[in-house]
TIRO-2110 file (N, C-alpha, C; in Angstrom, 1 decimal):
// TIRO-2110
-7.6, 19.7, 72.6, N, 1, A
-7.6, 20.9, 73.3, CA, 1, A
-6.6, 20.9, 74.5, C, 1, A
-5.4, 20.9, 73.8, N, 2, A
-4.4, 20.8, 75.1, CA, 2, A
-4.4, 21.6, 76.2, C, 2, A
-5.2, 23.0, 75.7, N, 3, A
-5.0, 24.3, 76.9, CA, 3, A
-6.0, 24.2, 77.5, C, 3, A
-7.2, 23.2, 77.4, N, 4, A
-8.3, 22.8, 78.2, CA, 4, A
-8.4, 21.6, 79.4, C, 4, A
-8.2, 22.8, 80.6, N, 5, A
-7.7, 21.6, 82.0, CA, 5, A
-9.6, 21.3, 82.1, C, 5, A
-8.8, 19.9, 82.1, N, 6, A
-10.5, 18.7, 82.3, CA, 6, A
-10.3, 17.8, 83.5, C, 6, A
-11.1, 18.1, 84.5, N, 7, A
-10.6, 17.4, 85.8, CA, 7, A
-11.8, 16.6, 86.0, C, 7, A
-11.6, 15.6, 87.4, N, 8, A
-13.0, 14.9, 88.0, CA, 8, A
-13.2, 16.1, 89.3, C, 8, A
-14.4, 15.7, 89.6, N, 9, A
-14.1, 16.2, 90.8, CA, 9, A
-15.4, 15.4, 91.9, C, 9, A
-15.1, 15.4, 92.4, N, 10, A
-16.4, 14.6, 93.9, CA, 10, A
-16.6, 14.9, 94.7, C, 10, A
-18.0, 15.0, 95.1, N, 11, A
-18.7, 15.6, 96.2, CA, 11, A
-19.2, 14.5, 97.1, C, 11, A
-18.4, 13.7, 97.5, N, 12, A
-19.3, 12.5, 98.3, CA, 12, A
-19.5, 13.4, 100.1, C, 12, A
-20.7, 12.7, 100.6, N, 13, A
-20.9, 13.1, 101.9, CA, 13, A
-21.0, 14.6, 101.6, C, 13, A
-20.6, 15.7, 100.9, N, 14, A
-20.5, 17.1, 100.9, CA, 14, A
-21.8, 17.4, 101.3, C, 14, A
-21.8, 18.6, 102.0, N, 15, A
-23.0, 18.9, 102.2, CA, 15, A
-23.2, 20.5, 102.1, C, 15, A
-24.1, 21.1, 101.5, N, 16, A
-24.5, 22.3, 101.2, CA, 16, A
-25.8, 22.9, 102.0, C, 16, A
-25.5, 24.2, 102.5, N, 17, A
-26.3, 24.8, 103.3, CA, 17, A
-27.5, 25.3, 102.5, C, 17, A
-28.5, 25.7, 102.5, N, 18, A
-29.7, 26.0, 101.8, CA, 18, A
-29.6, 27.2, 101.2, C, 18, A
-29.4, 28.0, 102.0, N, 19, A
-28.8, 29.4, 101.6, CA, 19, A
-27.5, 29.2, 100.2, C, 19, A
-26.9, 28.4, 99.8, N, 20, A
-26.5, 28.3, 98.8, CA, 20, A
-26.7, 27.4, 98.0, C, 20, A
-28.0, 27.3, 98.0, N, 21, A
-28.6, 26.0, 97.1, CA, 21, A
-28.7, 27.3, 95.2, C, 21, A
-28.2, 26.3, 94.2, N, 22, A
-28.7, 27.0, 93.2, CA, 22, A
-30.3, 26.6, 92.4, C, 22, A
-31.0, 27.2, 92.8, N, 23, A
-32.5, 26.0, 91.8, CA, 23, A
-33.0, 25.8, 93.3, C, 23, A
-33.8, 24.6, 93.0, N, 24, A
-34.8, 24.6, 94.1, CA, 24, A
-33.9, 23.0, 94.4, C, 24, A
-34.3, 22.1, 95.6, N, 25, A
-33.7, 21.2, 96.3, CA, 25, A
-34.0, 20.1, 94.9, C, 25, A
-33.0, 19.4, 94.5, N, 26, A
-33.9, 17.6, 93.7, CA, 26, A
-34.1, 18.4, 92.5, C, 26, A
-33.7, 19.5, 92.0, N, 27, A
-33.7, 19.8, 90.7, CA, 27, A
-32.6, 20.3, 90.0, C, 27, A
-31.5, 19.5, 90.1, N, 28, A
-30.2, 20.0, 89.8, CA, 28, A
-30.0, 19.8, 88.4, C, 28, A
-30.6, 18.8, 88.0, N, 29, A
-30.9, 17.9, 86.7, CA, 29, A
-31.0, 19.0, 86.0, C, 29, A
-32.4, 19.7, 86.2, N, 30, A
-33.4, 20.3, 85.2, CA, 30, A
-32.0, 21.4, 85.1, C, 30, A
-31.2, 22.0, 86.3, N, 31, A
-30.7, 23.2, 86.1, CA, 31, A
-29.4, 22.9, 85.2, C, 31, A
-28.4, 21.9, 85.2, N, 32, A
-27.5, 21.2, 84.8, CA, 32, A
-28.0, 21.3, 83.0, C, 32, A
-29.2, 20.7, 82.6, N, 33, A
-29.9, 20.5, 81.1, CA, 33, A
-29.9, 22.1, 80.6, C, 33, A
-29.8, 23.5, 81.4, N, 34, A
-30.2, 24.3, 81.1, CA, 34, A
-28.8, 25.6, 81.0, C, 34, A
-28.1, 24.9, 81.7, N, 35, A
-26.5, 25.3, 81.7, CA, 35, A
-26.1, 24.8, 80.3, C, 35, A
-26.3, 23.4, 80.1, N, 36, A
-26.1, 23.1, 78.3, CA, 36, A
-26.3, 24.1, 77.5, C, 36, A
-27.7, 24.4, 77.2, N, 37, A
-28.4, 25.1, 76.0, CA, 37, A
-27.0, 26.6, 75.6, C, 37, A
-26.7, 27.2, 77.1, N, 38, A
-25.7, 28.1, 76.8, CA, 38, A
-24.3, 27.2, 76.1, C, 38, A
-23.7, 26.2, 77.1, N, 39, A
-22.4, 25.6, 76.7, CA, 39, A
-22.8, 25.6, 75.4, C, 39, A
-23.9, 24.3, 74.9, N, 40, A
-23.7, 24.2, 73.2, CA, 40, A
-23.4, 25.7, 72.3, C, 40, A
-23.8, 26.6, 72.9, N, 41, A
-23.8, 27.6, 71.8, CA, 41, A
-22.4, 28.1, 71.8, C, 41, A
-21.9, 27.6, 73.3, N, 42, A
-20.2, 28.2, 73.3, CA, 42, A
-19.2, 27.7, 72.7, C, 42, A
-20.0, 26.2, 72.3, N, 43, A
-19.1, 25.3, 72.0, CA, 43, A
-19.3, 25.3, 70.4, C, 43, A
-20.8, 25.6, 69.9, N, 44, A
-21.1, 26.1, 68.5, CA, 44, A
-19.7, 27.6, 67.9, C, 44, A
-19.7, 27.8, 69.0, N, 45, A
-18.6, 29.5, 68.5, CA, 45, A
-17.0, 28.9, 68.9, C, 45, A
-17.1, 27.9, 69.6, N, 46, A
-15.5, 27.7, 69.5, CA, 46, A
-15.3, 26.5, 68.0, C, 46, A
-16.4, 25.6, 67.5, N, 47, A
-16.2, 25.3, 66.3, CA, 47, A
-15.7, 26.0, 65.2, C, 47, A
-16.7, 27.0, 65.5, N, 48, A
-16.8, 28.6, 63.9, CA, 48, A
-15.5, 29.1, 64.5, C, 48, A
-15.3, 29.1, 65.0, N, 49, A
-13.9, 29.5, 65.3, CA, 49, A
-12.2, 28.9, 64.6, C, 49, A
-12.3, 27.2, 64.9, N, 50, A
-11.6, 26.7, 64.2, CA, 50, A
-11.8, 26.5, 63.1, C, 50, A
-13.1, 26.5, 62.5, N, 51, A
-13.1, 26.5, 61.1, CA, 51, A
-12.8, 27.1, 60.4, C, 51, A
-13.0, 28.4, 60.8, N, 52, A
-12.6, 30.0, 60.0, CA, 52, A
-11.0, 30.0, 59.9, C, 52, A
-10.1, 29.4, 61.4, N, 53, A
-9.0, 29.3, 61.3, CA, 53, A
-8.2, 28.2, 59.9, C, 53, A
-9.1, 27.2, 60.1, N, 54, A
-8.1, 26.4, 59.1, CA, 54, A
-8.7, 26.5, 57.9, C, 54, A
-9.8, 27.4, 57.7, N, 55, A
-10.3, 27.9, 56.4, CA, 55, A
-9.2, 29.2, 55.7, C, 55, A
-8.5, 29.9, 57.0, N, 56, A
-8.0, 30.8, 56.3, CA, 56, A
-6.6, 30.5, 56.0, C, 56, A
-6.4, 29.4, 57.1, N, 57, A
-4.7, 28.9, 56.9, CA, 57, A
-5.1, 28.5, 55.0, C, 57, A
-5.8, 27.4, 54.6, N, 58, A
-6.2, 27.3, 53.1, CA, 58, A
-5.8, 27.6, 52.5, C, 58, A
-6.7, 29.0, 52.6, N, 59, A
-6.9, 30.1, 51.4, CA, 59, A
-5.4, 30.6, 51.3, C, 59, A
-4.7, 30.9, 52.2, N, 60, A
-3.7, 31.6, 52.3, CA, 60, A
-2.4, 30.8, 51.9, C, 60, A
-2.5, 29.4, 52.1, N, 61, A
-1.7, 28.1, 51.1, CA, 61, A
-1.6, 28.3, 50.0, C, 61, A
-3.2, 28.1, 49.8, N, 62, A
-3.5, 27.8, 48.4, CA, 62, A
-3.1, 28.9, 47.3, C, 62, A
-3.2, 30.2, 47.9, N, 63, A
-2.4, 31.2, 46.9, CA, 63, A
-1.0, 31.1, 46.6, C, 63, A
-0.1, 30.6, 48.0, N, 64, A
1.0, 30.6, 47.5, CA, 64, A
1.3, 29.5, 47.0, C, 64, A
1.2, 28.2, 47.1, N, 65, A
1.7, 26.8, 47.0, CA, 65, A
1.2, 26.7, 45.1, C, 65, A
2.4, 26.6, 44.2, N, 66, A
1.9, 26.7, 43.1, CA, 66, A
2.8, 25.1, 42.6, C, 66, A
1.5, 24.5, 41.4, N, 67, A
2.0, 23.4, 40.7, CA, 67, A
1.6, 23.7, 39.7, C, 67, A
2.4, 23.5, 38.6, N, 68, A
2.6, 23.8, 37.0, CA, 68, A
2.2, 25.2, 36.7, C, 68, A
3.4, 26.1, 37.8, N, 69, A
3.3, 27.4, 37.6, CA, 69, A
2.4, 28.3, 37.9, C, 69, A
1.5, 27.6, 38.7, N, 70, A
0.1, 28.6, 38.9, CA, 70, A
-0.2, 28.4, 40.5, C, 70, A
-0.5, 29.0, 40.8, N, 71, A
-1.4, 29.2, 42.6, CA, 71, A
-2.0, 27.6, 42.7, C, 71, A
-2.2, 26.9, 43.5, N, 72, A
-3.1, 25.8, 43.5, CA, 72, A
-4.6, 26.2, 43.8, C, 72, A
-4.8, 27.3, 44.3, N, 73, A
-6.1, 28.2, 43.9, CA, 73, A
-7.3, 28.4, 42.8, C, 73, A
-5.9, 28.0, 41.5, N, 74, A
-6.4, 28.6, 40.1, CA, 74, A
-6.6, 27.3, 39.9, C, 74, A
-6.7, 26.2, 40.9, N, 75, A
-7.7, 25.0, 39.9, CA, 75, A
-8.8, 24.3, 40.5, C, 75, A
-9.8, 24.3, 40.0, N, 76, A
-11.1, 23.9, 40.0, CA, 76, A
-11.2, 23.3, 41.3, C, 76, A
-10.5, 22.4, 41.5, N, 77, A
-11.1, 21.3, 42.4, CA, 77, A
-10.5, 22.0, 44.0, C, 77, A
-9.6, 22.7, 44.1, N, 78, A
-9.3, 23.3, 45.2, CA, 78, A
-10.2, 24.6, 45.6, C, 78, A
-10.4, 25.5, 44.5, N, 79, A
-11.6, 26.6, 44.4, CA, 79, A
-12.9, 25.9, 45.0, C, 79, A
-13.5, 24.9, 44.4, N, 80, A
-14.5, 24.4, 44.8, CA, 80, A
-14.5, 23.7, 46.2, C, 80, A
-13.4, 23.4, 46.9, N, 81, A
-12.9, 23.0, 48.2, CA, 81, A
-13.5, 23.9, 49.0, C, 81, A
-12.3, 25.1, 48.2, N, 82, A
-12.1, 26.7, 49.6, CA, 82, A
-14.4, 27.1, 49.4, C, 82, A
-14.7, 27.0, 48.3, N, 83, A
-16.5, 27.9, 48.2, CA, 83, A
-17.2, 27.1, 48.9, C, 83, A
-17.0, 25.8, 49.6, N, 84, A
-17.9, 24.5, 49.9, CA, 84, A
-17.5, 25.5, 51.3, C, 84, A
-16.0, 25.0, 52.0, N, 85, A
-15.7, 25.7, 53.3, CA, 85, A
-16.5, 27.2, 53.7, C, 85, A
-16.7, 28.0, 52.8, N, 86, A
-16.8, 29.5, 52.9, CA, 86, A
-17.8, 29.1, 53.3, C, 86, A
-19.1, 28.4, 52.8, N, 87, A
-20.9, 28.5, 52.6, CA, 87, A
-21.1, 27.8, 53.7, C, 87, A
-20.2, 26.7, 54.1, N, 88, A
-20.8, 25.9, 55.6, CA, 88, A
-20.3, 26.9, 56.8, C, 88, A
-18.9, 27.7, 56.7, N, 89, A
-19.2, 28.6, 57.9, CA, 89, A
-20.0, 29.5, 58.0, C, 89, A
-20.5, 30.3, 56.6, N, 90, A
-21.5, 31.3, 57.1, CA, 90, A
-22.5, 30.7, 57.4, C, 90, A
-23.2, 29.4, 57.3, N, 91, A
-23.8, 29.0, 58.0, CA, 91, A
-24.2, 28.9, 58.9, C, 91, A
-22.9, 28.2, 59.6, N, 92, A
-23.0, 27.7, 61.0, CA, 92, A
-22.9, 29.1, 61.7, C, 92, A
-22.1, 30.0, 61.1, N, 93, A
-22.5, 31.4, 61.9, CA, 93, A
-24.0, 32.0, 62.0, C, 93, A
-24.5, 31.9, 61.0, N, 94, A
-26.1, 32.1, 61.1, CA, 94, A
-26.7, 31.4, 62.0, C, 94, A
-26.4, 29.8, 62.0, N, 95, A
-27.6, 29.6, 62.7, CA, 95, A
-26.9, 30.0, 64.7, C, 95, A
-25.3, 30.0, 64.9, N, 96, A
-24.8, 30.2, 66.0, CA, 96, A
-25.7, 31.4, 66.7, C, 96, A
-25.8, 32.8, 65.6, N, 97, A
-25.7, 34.0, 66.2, CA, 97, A
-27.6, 34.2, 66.4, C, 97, A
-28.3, 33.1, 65.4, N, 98, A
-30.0, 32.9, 66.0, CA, 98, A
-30.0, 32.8, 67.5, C, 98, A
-29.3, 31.5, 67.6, N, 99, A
-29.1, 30.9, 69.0, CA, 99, A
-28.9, 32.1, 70.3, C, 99, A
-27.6, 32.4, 69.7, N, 100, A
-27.3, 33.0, 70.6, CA, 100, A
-28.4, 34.6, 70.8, C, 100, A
-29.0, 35.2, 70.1, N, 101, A
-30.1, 36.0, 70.1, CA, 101, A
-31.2, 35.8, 70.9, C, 101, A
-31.3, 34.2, 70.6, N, 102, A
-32.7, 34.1, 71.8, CA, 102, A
-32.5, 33.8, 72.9, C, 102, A
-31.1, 32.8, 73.3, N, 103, A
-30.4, 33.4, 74.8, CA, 103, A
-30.9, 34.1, 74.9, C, 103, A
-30.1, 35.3, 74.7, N, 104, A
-30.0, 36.6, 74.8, CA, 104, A
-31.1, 37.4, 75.3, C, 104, A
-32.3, 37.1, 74.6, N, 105, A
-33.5, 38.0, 74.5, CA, 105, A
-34.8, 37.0, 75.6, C, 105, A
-34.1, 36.1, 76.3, N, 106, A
-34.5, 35.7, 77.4, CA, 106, A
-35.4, 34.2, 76.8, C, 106, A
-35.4, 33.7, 75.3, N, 107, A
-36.2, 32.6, 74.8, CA, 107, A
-36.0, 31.3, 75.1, C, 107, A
-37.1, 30.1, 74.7, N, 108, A
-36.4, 28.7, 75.1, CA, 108, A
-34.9, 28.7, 73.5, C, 108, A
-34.2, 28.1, 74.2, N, 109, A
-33.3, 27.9, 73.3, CA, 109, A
-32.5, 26.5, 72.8, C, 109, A
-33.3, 25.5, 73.3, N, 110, A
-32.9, 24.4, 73.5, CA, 110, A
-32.5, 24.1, 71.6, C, 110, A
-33.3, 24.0, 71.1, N, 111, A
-33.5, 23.3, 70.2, CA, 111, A
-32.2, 23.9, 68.8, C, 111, A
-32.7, 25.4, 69.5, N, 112, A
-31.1, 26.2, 68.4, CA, 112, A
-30.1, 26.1, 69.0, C, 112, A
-30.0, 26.2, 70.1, N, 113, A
-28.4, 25.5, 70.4, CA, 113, A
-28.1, 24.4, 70.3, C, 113, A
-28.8, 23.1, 70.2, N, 114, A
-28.6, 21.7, 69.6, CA, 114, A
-28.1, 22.0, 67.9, C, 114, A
-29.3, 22.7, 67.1, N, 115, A
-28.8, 22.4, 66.0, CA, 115, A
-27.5, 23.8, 65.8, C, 115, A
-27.2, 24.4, 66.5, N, 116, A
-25.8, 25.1, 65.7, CA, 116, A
-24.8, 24.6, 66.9, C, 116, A
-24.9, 23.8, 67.8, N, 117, A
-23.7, 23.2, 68.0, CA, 117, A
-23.5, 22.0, 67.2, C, 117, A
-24.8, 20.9, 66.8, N, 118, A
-24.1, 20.0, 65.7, CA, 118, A
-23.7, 20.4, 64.4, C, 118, A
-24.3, 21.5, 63.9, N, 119, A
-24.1, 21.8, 62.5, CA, 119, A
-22.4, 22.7, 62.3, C, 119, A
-22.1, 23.5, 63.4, N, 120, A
-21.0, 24.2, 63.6, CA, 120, A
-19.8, 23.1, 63.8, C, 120, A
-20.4, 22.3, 64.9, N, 121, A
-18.9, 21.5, 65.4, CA, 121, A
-18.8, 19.9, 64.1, C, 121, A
-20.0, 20.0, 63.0, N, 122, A
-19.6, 18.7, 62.3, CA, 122, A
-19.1, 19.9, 61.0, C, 122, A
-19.1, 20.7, 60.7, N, 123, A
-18.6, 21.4, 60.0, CA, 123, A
-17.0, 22.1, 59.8, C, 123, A
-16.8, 22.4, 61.7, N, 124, A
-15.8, 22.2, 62.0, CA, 124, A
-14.8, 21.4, 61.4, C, 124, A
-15.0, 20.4, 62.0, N, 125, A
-14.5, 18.7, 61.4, CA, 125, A
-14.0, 19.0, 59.7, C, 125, A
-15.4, 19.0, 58.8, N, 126, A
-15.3, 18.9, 57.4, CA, 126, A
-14.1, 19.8, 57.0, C, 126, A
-14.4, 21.3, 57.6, N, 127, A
-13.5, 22.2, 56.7, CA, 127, A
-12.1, 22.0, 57.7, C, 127, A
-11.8, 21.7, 58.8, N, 128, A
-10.5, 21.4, 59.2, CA, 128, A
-9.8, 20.0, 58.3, C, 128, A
-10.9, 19.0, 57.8, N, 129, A
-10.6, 18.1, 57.1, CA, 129, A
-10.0, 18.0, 55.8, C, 129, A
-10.7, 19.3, 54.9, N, 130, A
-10.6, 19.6, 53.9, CA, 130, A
-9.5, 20.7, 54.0, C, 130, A
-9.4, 21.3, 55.1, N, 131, A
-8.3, 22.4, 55.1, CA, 131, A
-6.6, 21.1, 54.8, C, 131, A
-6.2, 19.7, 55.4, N, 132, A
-5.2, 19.1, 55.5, CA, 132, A
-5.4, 18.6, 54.5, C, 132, A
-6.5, 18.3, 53.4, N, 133, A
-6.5, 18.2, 52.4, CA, 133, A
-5.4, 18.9, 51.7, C, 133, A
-6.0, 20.6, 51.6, N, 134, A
-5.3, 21.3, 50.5, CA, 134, A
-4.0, 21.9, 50.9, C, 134, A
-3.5, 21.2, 51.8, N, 135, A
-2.0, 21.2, 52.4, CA, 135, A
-1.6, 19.9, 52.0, C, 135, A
-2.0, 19.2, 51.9, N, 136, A
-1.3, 17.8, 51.2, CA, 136, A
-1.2, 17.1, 52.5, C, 136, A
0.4, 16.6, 51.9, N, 137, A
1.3, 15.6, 53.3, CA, 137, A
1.9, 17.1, 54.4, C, 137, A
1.9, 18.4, 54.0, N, 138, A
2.0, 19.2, 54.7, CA, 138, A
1.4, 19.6, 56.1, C, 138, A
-0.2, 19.2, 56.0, N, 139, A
-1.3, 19.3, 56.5, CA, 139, A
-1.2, 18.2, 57.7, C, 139, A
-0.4, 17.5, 57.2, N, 140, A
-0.3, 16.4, 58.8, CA, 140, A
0.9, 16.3, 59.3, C, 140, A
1.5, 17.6, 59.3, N, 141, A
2.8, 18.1, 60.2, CA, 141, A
2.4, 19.3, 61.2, C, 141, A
3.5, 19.3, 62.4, N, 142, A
2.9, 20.1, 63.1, CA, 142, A
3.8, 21.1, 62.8, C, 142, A
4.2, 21.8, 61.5, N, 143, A
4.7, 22.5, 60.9, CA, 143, A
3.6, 23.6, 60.2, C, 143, A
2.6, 23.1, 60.0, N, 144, A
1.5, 23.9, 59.6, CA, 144, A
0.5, 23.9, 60.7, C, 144, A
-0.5, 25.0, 61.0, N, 145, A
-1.4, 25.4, 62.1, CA, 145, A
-2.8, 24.3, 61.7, C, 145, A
-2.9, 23.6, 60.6, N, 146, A
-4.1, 22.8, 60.0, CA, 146, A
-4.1, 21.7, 60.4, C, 146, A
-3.2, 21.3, 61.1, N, 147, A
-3.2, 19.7, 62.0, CA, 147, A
-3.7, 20.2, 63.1, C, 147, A
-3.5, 20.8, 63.9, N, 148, A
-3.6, 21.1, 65.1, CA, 148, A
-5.7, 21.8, 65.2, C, 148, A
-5.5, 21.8, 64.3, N, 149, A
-7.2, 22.6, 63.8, CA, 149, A
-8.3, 20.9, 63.8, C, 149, A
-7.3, 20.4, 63.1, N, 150, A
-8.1, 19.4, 62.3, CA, 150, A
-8.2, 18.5, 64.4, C, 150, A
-7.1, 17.8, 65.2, N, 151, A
-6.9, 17.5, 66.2, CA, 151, A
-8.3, 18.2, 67.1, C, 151, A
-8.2, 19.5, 67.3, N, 152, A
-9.6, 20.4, 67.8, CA, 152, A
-10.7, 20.1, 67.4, C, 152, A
-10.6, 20.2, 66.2, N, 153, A
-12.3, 20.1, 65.8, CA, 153, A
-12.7, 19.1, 66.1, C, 153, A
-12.7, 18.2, 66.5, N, 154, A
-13.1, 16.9, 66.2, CA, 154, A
-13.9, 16.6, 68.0, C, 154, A
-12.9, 17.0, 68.9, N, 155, A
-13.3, 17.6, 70.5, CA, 155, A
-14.6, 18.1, 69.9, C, 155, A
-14.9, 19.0, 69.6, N, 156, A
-16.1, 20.0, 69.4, CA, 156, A
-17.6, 18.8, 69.0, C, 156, A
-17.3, 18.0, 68.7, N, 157, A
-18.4, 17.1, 68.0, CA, 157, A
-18.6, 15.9, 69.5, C, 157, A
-18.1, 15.9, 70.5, N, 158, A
-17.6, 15.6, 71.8, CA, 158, A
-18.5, 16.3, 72.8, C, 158, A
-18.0, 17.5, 73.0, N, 159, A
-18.1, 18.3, 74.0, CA, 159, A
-19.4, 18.7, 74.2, C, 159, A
-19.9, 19.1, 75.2, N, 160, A
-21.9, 19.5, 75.8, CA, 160, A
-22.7, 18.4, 74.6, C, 160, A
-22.2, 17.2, 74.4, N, 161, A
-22.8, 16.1, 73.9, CA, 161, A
-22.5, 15.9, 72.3, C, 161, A
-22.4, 14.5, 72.5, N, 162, A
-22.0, 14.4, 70.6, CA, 162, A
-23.1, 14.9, 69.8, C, 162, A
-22.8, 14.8, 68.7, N, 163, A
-23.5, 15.4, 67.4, CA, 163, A
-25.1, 14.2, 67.6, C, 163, A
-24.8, 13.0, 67.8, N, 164, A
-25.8, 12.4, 67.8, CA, 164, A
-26.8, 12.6, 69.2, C, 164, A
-26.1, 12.9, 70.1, N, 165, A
-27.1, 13.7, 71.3, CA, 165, A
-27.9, 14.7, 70.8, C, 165, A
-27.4, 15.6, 70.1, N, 166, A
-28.0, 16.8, 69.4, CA, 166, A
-28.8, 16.3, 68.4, C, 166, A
-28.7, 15.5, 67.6, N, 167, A
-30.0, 15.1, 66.4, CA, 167, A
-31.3, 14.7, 67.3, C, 167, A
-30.9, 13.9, 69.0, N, 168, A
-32.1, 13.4, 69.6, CA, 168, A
-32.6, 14.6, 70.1, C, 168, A
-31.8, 15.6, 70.4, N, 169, A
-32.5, 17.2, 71.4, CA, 169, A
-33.1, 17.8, 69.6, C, 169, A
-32.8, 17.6, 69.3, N, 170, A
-33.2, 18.6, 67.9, CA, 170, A
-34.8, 17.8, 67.6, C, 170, A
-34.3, 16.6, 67.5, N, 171, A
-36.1, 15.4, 67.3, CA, 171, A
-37.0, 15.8, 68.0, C, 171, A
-36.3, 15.8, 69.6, N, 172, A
-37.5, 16.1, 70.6, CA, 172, A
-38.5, 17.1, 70.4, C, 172, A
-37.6, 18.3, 70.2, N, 173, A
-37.9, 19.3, 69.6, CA, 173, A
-39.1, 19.4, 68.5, C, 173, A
-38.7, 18.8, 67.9, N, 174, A
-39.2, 19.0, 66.6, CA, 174, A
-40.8, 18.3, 66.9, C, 174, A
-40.2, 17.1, 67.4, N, 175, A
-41.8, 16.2, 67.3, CA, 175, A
-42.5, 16.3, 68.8, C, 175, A
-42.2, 17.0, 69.4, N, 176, A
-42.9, 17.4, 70.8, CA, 176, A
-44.5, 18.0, 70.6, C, 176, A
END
């Protein structure tokens, strides 16, 4: 995410007036855990995002790039590539836009923004993976938009906690 300025920053000695406290005093934690539940879902939609992109760079290859006279489209093993990519985004869009619904509608959301940020941002990954696939040796030049997809996605399985943070918020959940 080159266009993504990521700094440190420190508050030592700082001190904050009461009047601009956010939350109550000694509960920054709880408020910090609660700022997540939004990030994951933003980071669930910047996944669906890359995926859709190097799903469409694909599709849009795969029509033209032809071997033994035909589209590389018109065979099996690439078709079944591009239907696998199509079924995991609408997915990840389904479970993104639950999430973001119960935001929305004022609900706990912990547990759906864990699973459509791991499900979106590890899917990310696959179909940016499978997009440099059906680009060949093409696919890992920065001559095509599918490297630079594939480089992104992978941030996204990273970012408001790895995939495996999210299987333990998803457990909690689950077995609470």
């Amino acid at each position: 995410m080159r266009a993504s300025e990521t700094a440190e920053m420190v508050f030592q000695d700082c001190r904050v007036h009461t009047s601009q406290l956010l939350g109550k005093l000694g509960e920054g934690f709880v408020q910090a855990l609660k700022i997540l539940d939004g990030g994951r879902i933003s980071i669930a939609a910047l996944s669906l995002g890359i995926a859709q992109g190097a799903y469409e760079a694909a599709v849009d290859y795969s029509k033209e790039r032809k071997q033994f006279n035909q589209p590389i489209a018109h065979f099996q093993g690439i078709a079944f590539k591009l239907a696998d990519m199509a079924t995991q985004i609408e997915a990840a869009k389904l479970l993104i836009y639950a999430a973001a619904e119960l935001k929305d509608s004022g609900q706990p959301v912990t547990k759906q923004s864990a699973m459509a940020k791991y499900y979106a941002s590890e899917v990310a990954v696959k179909v940016a993976n499978e997009a440099v696939q059906i680009f060949g040796g093409y696919g890992y030049t920065k001559d095509f938009p599918v490297e630079k997809f594939y480089r992104d996605a992978k941030l996204c399985t990273i970012g408001e906690g790895t995939s495996e943070i999210q299987k333990i918020v998803i457990a909690r959940n689950i077995l609470r």
